[in-house]
C-alpha positions as CSV (number, residue, x, y, z in Angstrom):
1,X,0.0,0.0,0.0
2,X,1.3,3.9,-0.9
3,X,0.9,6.4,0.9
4,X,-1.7,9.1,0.6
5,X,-0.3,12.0,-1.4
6,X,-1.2,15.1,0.3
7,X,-0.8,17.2,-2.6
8,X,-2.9,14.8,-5.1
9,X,-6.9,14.6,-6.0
10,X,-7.0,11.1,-4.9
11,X,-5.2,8.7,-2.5
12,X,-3.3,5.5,-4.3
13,X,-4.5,2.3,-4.2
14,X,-3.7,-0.5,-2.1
15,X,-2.7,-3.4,-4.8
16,X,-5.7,-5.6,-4.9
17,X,-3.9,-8.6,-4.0
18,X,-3.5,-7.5,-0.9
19,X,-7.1,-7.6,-0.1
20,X,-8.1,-10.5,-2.2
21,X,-5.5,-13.0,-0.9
22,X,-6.8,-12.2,2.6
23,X,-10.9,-12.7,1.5
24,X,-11.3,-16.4,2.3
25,X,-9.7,-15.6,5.6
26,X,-11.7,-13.0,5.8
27,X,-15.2,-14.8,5.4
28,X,-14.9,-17.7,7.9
29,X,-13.1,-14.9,10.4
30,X,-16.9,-12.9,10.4
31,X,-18.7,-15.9,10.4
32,X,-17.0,-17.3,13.1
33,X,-17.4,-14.2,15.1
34,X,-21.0,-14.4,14.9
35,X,-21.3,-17.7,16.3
36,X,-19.9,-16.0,19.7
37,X,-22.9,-15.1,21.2
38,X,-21.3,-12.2,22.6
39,X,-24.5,-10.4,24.0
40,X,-23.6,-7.9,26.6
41,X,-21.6,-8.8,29.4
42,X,-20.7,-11.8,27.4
43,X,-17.9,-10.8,25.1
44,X,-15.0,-12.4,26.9
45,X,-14.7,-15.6,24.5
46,X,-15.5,-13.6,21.5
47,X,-12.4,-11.5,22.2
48,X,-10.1,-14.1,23.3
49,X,-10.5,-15.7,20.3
50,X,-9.6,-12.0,18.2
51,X,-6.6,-11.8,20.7
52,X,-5.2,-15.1,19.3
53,X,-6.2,-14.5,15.8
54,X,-4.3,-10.8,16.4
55,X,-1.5,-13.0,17.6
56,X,-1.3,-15.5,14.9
57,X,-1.3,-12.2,12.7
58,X,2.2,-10.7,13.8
59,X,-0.2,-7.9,15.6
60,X,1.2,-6.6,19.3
61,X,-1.8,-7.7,21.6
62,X,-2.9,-5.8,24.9
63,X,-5.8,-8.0,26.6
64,X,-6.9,-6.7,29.8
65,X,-9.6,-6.6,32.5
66,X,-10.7,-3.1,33.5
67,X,-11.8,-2.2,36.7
68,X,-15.4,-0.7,38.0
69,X,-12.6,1.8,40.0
70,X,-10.7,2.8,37.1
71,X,-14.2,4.3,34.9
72,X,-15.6,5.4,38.0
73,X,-12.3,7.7,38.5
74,X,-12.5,8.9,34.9
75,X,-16.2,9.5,35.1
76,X,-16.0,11.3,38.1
77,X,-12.7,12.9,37.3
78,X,-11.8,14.5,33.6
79,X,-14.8,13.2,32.0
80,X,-17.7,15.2,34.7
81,X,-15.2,18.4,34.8
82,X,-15.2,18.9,31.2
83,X,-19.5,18.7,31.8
84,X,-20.0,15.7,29.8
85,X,-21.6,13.8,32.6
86,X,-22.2,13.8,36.3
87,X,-22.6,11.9,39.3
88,X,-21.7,8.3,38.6
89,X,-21.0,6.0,36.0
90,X,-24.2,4.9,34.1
91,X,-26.3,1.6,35.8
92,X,-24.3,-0.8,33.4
93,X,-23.7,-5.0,33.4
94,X,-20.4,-5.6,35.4
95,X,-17.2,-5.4,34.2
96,X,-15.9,-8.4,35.8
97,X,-15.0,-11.1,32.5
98,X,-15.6,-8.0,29.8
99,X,-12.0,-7.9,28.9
100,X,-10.6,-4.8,26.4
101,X,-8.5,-5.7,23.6
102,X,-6.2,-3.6,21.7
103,X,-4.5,-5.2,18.8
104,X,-1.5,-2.9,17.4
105,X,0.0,-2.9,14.2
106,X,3.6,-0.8,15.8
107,X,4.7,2.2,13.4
108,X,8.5,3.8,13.1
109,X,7.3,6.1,15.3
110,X,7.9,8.9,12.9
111,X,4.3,9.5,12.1
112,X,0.2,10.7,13.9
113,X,-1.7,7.4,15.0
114,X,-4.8,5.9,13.8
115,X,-7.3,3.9,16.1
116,X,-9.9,1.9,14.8
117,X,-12.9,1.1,17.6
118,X,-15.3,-1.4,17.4
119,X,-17.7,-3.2,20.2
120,X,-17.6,-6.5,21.5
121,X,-21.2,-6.9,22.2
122,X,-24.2,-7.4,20.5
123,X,-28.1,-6.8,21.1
124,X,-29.9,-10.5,21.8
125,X,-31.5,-12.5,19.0
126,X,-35.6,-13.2,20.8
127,X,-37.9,-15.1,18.3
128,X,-35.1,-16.8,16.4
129,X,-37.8,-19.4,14.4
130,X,-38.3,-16.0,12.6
131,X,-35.0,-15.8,11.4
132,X,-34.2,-16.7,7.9
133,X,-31.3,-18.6,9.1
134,X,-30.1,-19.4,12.7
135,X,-29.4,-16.0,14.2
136,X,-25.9,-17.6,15.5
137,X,-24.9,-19.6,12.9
138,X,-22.9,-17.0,10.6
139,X,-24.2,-18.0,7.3
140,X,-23.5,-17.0,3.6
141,X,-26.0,-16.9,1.0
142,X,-26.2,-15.2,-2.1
143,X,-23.0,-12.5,-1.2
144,X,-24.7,-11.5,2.5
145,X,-23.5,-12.7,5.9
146,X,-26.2,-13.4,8.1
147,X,-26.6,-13.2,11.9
148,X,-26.5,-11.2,14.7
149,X,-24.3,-8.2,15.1
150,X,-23.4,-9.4,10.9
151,X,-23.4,-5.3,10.5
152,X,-23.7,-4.0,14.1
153,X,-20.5,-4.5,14.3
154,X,-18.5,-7.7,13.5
155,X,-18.5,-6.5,9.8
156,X,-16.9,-3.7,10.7
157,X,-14.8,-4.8,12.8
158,X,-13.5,-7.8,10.5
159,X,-13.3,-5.4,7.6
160,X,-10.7,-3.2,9.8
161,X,-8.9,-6.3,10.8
162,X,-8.7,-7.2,7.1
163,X,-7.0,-4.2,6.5
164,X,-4.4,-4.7,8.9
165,X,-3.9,-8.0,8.2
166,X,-2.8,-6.7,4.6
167,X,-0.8,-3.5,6.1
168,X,1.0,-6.3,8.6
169,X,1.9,-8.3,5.3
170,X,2.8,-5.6,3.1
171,X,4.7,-3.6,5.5
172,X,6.3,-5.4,7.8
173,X,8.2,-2.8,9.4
174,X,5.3,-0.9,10.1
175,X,4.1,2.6,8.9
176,X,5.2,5.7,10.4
177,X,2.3,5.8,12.7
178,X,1.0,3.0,15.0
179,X,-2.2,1.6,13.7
180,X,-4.4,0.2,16.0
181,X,-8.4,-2.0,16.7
182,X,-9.4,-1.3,19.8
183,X,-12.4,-4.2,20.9
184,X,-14.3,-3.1,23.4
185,X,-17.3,-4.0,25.8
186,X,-20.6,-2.7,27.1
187,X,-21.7,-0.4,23.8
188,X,-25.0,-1.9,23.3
189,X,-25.5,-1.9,28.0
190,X,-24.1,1.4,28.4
191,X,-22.4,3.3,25.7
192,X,-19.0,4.8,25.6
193,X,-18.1,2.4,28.8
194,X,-15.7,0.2,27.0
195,X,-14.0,2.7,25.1
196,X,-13.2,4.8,28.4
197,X,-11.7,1.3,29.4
198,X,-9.2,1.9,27.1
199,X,-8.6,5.3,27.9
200,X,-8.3,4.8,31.5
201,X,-5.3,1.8,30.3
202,X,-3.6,5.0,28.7
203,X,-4.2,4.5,24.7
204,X,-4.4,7.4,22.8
205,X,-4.6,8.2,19.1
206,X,-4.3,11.5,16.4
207,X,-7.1,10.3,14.9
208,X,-10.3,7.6,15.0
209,X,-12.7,5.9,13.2
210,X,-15.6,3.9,14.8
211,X,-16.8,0.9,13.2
212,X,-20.3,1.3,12.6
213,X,-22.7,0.4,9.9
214,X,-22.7,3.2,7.9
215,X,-23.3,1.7,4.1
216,X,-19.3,2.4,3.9
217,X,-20.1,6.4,3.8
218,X,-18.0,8.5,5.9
219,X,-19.6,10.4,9.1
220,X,-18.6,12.7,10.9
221,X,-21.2,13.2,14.0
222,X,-23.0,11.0,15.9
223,X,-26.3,11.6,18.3
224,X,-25.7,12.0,21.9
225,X,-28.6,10.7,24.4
226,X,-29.7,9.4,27.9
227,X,-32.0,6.7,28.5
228,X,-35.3,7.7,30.7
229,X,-37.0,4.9,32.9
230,X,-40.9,6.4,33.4
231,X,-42.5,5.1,36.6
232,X,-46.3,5.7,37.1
233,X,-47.6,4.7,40.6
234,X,-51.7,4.3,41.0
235,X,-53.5,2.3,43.8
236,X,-55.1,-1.1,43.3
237,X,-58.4,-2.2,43.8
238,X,-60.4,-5.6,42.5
239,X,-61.1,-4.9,38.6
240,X,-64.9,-4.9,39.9
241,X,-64.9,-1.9,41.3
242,X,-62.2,-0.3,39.3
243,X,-63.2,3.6,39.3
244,X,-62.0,3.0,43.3
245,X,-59.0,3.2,42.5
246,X,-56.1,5.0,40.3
247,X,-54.5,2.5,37.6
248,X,-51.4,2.7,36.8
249,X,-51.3,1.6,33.4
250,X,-53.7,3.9,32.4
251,X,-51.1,6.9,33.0
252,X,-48.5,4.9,31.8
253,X,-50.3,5.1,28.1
254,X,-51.0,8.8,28.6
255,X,-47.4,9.5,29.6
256,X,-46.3,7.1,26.5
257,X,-48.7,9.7,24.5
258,X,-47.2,12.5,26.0
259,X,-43.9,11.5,25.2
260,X,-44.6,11.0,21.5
261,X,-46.5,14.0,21.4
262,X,-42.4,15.8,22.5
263,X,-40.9,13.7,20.1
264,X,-43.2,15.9,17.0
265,X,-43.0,19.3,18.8
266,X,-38.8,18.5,19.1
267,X,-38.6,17.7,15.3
268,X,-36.5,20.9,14.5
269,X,-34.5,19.2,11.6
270,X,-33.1,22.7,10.9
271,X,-31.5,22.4,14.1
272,X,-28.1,21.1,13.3
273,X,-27.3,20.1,9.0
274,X,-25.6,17.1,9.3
275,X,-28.6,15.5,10.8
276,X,-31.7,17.3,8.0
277,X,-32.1,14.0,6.1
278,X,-33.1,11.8,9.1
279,X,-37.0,12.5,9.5
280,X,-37.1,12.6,13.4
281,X,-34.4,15.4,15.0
282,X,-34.3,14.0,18.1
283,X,-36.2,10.6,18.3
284,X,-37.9,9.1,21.7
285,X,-38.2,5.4,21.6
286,X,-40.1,3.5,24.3
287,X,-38.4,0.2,24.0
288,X,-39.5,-1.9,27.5
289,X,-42.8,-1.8,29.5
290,X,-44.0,-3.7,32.8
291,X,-46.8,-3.1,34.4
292,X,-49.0,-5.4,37.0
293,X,-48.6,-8.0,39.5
294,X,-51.9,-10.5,39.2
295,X,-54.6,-10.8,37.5
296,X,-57.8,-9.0,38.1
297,X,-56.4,-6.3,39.6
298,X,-56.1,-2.6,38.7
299,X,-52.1,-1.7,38.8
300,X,-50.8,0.0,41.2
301,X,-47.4,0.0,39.0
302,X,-46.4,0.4,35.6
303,X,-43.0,1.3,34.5
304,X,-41.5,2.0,30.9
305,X,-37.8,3.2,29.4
306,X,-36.7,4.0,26.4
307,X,-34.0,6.1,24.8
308,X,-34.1,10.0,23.8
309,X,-32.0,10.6,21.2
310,X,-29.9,14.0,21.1
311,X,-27.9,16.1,19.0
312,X,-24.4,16.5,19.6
313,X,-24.6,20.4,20.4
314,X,-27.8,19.8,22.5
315,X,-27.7,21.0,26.1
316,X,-28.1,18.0,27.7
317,X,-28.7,19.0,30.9
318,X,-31.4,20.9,29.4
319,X,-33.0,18.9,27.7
320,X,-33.3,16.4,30.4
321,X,-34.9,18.9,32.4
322,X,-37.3,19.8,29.7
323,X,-38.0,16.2,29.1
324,X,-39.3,16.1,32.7
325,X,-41.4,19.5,33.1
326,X,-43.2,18.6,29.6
327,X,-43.9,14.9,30.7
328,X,-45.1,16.4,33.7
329,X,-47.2,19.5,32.1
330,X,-48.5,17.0,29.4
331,X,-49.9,15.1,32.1
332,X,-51.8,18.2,33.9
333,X,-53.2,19.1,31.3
334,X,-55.2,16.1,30.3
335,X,-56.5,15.7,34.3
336,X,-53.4,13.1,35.8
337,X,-51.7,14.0,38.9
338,X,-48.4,14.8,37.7
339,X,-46.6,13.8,40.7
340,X,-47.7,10.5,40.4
341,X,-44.8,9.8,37.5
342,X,-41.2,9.7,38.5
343,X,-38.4,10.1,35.8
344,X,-35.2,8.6,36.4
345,X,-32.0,9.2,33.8
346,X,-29.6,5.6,34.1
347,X,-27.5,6.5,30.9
348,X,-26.1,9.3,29.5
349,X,-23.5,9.6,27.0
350,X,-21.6,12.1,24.4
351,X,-22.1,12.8,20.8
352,X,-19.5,14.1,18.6
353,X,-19.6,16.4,15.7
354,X,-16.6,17.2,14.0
355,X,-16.6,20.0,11.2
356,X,-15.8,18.8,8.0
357,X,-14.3,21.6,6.3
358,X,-10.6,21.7,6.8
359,X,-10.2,19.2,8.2
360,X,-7.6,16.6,7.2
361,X,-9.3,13.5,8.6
362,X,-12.6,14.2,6.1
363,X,-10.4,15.7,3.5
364,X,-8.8,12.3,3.7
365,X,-11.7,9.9,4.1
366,X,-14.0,11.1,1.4
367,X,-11.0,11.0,-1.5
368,X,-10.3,7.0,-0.4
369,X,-14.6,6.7,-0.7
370,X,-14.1,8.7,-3.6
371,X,-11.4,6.9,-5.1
372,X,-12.3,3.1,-4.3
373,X,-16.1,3.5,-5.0
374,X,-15.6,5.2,-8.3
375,X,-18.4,7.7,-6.9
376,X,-18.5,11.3,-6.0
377,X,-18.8,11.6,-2.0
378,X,-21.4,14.5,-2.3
379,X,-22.4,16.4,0.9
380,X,-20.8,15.6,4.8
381,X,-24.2,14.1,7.0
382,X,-23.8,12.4,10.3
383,X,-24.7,8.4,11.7
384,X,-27.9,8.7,13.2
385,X,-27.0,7.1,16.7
386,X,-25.2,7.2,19.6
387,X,-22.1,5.2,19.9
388,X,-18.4,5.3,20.6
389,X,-17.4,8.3,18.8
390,X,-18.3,10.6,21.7
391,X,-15.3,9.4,24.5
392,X,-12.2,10.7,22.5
393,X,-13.2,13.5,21.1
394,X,-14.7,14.8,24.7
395,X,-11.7,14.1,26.0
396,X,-8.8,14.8,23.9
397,X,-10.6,16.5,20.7
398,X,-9.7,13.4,18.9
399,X,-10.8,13.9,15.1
400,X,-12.7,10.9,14.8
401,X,-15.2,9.7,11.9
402,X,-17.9,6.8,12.1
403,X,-17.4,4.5,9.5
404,X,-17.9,1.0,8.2
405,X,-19.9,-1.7,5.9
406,X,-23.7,-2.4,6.6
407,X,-26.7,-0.7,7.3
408,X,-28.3,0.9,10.3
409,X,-31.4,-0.5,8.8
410,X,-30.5,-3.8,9.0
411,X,-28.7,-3.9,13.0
412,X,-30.7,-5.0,16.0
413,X,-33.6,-6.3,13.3
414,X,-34.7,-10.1,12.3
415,X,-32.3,-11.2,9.5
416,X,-29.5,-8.6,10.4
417,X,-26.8,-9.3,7.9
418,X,-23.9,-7.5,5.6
419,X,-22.8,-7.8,1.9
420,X,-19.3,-9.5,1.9
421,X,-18.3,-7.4,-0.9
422,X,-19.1,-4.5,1.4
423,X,-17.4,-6.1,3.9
424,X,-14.2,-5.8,1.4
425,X,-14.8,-2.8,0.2
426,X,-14.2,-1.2,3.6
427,X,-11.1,-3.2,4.2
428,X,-9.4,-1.2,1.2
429,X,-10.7,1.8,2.1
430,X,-9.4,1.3,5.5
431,X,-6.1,0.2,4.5
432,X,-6.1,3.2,2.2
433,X,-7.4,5.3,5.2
434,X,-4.3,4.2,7.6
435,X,-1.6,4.6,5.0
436,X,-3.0,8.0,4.4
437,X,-3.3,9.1,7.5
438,X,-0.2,7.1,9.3
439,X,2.3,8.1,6.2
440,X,1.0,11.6,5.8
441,X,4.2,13.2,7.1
442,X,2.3,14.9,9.9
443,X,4.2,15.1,13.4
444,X,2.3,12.5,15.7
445,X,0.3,14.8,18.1
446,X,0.1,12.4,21.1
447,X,1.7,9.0,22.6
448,X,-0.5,6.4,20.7
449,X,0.1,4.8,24.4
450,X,2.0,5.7,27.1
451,X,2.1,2.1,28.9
452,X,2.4,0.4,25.5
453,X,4.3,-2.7,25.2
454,X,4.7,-4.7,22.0
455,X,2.5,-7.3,23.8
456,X,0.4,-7.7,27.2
457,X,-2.1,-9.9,28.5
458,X,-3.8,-10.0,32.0
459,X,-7.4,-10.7,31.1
């Protein structure tokens, strides 16, 4: 692979044998990692098993445990006085057997660093009979790999992987700059969690790219959000005789109305560009619901959560707040008590939004789209979720892009799955992408990793 020319149109090519002599590899690699049924807070054999195939690769290999203690200091510590949280670390799975991984490809040292993040976890697979094939058991047909987490984000993750399998084999020395796949837990429990794992070990990078699905399209923002839990509280009484007493589902639907009703009158898609072509500004969805405790019965309970959806220059304490006084106001004014719903945030995390103009790290990525797609790259927009991308840039203005194979339409739904060629497609771009970046001649702006080793393991 060349280096990207600076001075050029377009970035060179990374000699297609490079890629193609890697693609069987490359196949059986994703549709092994979908038969780890790595659902949150069960990642650990998943990620073993890309430590050892890191190994086997010539790649320098940090697997580790992190601590509860070591997020909750960097929580409560850098990441609360820069006001991108407060209190306490989000209610989360335990860390204990989520180990981090960080698989290195080591540079001369003469060049900036590129990290490439992807999650560990995936979202569980209920009502597999619907499936067109066994959510778990990696299949190919007709050019797409089935299963869970097939595009959110084992695509991804193997298409990066692919690329620096081929960097590792074409430049065995390295590149100027270290490139690294950091693996990490806890995106799809609590996100941002896993990547501050790796932060807290000490890894830094001049640049990122998360490994989302993003149909192979270059982002450069990403929502921020909180989850909500909604409690409504009634009094029970024998279904008989029900106008005795206050039912808790019943305000549970009104509040459910009330929050869709937010969602419309929040719908400013002027409010930030990158965002415009996603229908909903800042969506609310109400994704669990439990109300009742026997039958015949009116409920004296009912409680539902769901996720509100920001933008990355929202004010989220604002918002929360406003969140709160409309649920509350929406509820007076159709005749329910509205003390008799409690709010309760358990998640918060950061967008990012990096501009693109200028900026070498989207100069950069949309000539390699450009150039390996054939296609112009048209306008900058942003990946319509939270995820990763919010972690580095909060804390060390890391220019980071969201970036990868697969479609957002396609993740968390029955018959999730990725194209292979897509799959492929990003593995050039991203070997294109490091030796652009890596190679560029720029003086490295940070320690890629201040503790770093060639190789450590105590997970």
């Amino acid at each position: 692979m060349k280096p990207f020319d600076q001075d050029r149109a377009r970035p060179s090519t990374p000699p297609p044998a490079a890629i193609a002599d890697l693609a069987p590899w490359a196949l059986e690699l994703l549709c092994e990692s979908i038969r780890f049924r790595s659902v949150s807070g069960d990642e650990a054999a998943l990620v073993r098993f890309l430590a050892r195939e890191g190994e086997r690769l010539g790649l320098g290999v940090d697997l580790w445990q992190a601590t509860e203690g070591e997020i909750e200091a960097l929580w409560r510590g850098e990441w609360s006085r820069r006001g991108l949280g407060e209190g306490g670390v989000p209610a989360h799975k335990p860390l204990a057997g989520r180990p981090t991984l960080v698989l290195k490809l080591a540079g001369r040292g003469t060049g900036p660093s590129l990290m490439f993040n992807a999650h560990s976890d995936v979202v569980s697979a209920p009502n597999p009979e619907l499936w067109r094939h066994d959510p778990w058991a990696g299949v190919l047909e007709n050019g797409q790999v089935y299963g869970r987490g097939a595009c959110d984000t084992k695509g991804p993750l193997v298409a990066a992987l692919w690329a620096m399998a081929a960097l590792a084999r074409e430049h065995p020395g390295g590149l100027d700059g270290d490139v690294m796949l950091e693996i990490v837990p806890g995106e799809e429990d609590c996100v941002g969690l896993g990547t501050m794992s790796s932060v807290a070990r000490g890894y830094r990078a001049d640049a990122s790219v998360i490994l989302e699905p993003t149909t192979n399209l270059p982002r450069c923002a990403s929502r921020a959000g909180c989850r909500f839990t909604i409690t409504a509280t009634g009094r029970s009484v024998h279904g008989t005789v029900k106008w005795l007493g206050v039912d808790a589902i019943a305000i549970a639907h009104a509040a459910m109305a009330v929050v869709s009703a937010m969602e419309t009158r929040w719908n400013d898609r002027t409010a930030d560009g990158l965002f415009a072509a996603y229908p909903i500004a800042r969506p609310m969805t109400i994704d669990t619901i439990k109300g009742g405790e026997w039958q015949g019965m009116v409920a004296d309970r009912c409680t539902f959560g769901g996720y509100l959806e920001l933008l990355p220059r929202d004010d989220w304490r604002e918002r929360r707040g406003a969140f709160v006084r409309e649920l509350r106001g929406g509820l007076a004014g159709v005749g329910i008590d509205p003390q008799s719903v409690t709010v309760e945030f358990t998640e918060q995390y950061a967008g990012h939004r990096l501009s693109p103009a200028g900026e070498p790290l989207c100069d950069l990525a949309s000539r390699v789209y450009e150039f390996h797609t054939g296609r112009a790259f048209g306008s900058w927009g942003a990946f319509n979720s939270g995820c990763e991308s919010g972690i580095r840039p909060g804390l060390h203005a890391t220019p980071t892009v969201v970036f990868g194979p697969g479609d957002l339409a396609h993740a968390h739904a029955i018959d999730e799955h990725v194209a292979i060629a897509d799959v492929g497609l990003a593995a050039e771009m991203f070997g294109s992408l490091a030796v652009g970046w890596c190679n560029s001649g720029r003086a490295a702006a940070s320690e890629s990793c201040p503790v770093s080793p060639s190789k450590k393991e105590s997970a």
